[in-house]
N, C-alpha and C positions, 0 to 999 in steps of 0.2 A: 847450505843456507836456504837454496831454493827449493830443498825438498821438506824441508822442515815448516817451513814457511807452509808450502801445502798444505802439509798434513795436520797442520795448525788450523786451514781456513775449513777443511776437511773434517775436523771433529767438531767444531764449532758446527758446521751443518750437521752434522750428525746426530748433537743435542738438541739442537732446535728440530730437527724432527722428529727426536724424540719425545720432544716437548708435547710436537702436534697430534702424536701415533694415542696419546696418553686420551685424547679425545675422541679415536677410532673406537666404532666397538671391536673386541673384542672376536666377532667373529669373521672378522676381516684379516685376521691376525694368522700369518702360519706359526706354527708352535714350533718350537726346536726341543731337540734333547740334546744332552752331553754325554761324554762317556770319559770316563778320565784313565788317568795312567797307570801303568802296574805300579804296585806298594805305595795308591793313595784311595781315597774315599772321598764322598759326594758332599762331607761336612768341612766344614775350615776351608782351607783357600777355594778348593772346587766351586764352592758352593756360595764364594764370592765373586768371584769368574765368572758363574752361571749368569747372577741375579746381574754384574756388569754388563753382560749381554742382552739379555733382559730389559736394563733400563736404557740401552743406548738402542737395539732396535725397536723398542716397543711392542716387540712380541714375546709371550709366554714363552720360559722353558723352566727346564727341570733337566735334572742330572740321575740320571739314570744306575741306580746303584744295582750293582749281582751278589749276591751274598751277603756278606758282611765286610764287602767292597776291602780294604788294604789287604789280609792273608788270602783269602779268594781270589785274587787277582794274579795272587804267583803260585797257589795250589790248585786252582780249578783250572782243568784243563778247557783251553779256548773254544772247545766244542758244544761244551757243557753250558759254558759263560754265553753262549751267542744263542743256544736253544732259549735259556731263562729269559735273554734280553727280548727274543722274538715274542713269547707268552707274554711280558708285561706291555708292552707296546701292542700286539693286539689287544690288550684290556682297558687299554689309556682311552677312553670312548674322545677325548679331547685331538686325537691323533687322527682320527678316523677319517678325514678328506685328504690327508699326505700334512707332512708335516718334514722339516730338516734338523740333519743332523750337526753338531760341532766335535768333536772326537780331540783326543792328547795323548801320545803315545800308543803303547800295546791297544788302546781301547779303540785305537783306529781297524783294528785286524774286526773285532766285534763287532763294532759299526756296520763293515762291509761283508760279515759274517750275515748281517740282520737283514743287508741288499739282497745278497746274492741267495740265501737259502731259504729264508722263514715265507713260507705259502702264505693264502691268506690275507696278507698282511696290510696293512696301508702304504701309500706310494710315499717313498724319502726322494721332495724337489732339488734342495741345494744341501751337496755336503762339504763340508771345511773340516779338510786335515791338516793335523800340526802335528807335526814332527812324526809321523805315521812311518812303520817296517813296514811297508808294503808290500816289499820284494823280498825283503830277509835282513834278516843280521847276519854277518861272520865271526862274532864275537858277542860272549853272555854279556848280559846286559849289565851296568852298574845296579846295585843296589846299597841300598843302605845298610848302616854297622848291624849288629845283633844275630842271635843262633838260626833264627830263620833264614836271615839272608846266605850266613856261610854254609846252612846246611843244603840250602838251594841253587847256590853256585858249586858244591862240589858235585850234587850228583847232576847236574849241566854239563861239568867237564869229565866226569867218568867215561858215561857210555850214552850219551844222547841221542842214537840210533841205533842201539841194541838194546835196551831194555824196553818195553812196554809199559813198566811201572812209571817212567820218569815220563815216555809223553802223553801217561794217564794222570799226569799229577802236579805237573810243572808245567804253568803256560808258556813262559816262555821256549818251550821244549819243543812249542808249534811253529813258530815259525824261524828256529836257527839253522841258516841254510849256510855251510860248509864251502865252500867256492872246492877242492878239493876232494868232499865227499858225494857229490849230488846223485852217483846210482842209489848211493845207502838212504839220500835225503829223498828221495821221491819215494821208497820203496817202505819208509817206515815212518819218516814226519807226517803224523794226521792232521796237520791243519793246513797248511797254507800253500800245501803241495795243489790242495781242493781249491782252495779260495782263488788261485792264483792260474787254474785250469792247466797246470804243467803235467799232468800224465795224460801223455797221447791217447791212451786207448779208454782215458776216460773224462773226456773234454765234455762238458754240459753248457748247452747252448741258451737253456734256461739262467743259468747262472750268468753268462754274459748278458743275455739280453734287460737282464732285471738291473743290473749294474749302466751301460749305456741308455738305461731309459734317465738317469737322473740330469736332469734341466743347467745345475753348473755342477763342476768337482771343482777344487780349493784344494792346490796339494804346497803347505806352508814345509818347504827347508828349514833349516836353522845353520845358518854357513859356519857355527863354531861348533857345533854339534860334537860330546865326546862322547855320549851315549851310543848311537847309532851306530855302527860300523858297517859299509859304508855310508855318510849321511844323505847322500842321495839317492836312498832307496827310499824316502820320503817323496821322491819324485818318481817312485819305480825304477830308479838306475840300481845299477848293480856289477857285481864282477863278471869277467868270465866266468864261463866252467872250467876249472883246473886249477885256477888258484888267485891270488890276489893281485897280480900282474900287472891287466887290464880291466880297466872301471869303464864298462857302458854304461852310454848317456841312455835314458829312458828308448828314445826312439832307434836304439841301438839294440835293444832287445828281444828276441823272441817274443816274450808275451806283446810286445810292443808291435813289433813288424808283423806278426802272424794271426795279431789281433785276440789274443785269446780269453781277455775279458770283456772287449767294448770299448781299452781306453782309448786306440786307434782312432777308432770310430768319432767320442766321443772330444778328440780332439781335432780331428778335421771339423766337426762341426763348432768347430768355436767354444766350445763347455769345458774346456780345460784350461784351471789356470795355477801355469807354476808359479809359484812366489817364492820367495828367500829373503830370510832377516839376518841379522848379525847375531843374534847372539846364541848362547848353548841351549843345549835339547830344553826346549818348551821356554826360554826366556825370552817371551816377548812384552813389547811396552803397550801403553794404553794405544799409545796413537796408532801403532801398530796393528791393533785388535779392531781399530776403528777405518782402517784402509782395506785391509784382508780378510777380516770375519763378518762387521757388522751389518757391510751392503747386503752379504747373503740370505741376513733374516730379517731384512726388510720390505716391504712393499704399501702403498698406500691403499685406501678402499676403494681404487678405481683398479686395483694389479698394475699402474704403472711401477716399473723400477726404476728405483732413485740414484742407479749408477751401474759402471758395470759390465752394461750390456747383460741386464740380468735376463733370462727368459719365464713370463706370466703365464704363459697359456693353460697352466693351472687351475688357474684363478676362478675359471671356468662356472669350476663345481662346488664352488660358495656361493 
C-alpha cells in the first residue's frame, strides 16, 4: 500500500511537471530516442510509448526506426542495424548537443551498439534499458506465430555457430551465447562477442570509455521475464561458462570484475541503477514508466534534476 501510495504522489508530480516543461522552450529540452524490440516497429504501440514519454517528461523524442523496423529486426544482422542507427542520429541535427536513449528488448544491443562504435557522433547522457540481453541469451528468443518466425527459429537451432549465412542474416544469431559453447561463441558470434569486449586479444578501450562516459544507465529487469533466458542478463548476470548450473549475479562476472566495458566503473560512481518490475519481458505499468524511465528525460531550464540523483553537468553546452 505504501509503495503505491508513492508512486501515486510520484506521478502526479510528474504531470504537473510536465505541465510546466510544456512552457520550457524547447531548447532546454534533451531529446531522447527509442529503439524498440525485435518483430515490432515504431508505429502502433511503440509509438504510443514514445509520445507517453514525451508528454510525461516534457522532452522531445522519436523512435527511431532501421529498415522497415518488424522483418528487419530479425533479418538484419545487428551490425548492419547499429551502422544505419549511427548515420541517422548523426543527421538528427536536433541530437546534436548529446541527447538520451530509452531502448526495449533486442533494440537495447543497437542502443549500446550506437555508444560504443559510431565515431562522430553526438554524446548519449541518460540511457534506460528494459528488459535488455546484454549479456546473452541461452535460449532462441520467443517469437510470434507465422512462416518467418518458424523459419527463423529453425535455422537458430541448426547451426548458429557454424554457418556464416545465419549470423549474416538473423539478429538474433548476434548475441545467442551458449553457456556450453562459448569457444565456438567468441570465435564466430559477430556481435556481442564485440559489444561486450569478451575477446582478449581484441579489448578496445575506445569502446569502454564511450560507454562509462554516459551520466546515468537504467538497467530495468522484468522478474517474470519468459523471454530472456537468463532474465538477469538484463542486469548483465549471466551463467557460468559450461553450462547452466550456476547463474552470476552481474558483479559476479568477468565483464564485471575485470571491468571490460566501463560498467564497473560506472557503477562505483553511482550511475548504475538496477531496477526490477513484476511483470513479463517488457510488461510494465504507467506508474511504473513514471518511477524508472521518466526522471531520466528530464530536467528543468536551470539543468537542475528533478530526482534521482540525476547528473547535469551537461547542461553546460546549451
Amino acid at each position: 500500500m505504501e509503495k503505491c501510495s508513492r508512486r501515486s504522489v510520484l506521478l502526479h508530480m510528474v504531470i504537473a511537471a510536465a505541465v510546466l516543461f510544456s512552457f520550457v522552450p524547447v531548447s532546454t529540452s534533451i531529446p531522447f530516442i527509442l529503439f524498440h524490440g525485435i518483430g515490432d516497429k515504431c508505429s502502433g504501440g511503440v509509438s504510443n510509448f514514445t509520445q507517453l514519454l514525451s508528454n510525461l517528461s516534457g522532452s522531445p523524442g522519436s523512435c527511431l526506426e532501421i529498415g522497415n523496423g518488424e522483418n528487419d529486426s530479425w533479418f538484419m544482422p545487428l551490425t548492419k542495424q547499429t551502422s544505419l542507427a549511427c548515420e541517422k542520429v548523426k543527421q538528427m541535427k536536433e541530437l546534436s548537443q548529446g541527447y538520451n536513449i530509452v531502448a526495449e528488448s533486442q533494440g537495447n544491443l543497437v542502443a549500446r551498439g550506437l555508444i560504443e562504435f559510431c565515431d562522430n557522433a553526438p554524446p548519449v547522457i541518460n540511457y534506460v534499458s528494459l528488459g535488455g540481453p546484454h549479456a546473452g541469451i541461452a535460449a532462441i528468443p520467443k517469437c510470434a506465430s507465422g512462416p518467418l518466425c518458424a523459419m527463423a527459429e529453425a535455422l537458430l537451432k541448426s547451426a548458429i555457430y557454424n554457418n556464416d549465412f545465419i549470423q549474416d542474416h538473423l539478429a538474433p544469431s548476434g548475441f545467442v551465447k551458449i553457456p556450453g559453447q562459448i569457444s565456438k561463441y567468441l570465435a564466430h558470434s559477430k556481435y556481442l562477442p564485440k559489444l561486450n569486449n569478451e575477446r582478449p586479444d581484441e579489448r578496445n578501450s575506445t569502446f569502454k570509455d564511450r560507454f562509462a562516459s554516459l551520466h546515468n544507465l537504467v538497467l530495468v529487469m522484468f522478474q517474470n521475464d519468459t523471454t530472456l533466458t537468463p532474465k538477469e542478463t538484463a542486469w548483465f548476470g549471466y551463467y557460468q561458462d559450461g553450462g547452466l548450473d550456476t547463474l552470476l549475479s552481474t558483479q559476479q562476472t568477468k565483464l564485471y570484475k575485470e571491468d571490460w566495458i566501463g560498467l564497473k566503473a560506472l557503477d562505483i560512481a553511482g550511475k548504475v541503477k538496477f531496477e526490477s518490475v513484476l511483470g513479463d519481458h517488457l510488461d510494465i505499468s504507467d506508474e511504473e514508466v513514471v518511477e524508472y524511465v521518466v526522471p531520466y528525460l528530464m530536467q528543468d531550464e536551470e539543468c537542475e534534476c528533478l530526482s534521482h540523483n540525476l547528473t547535469c553537468d551537461y547542461c553546460e553546452s546549451y
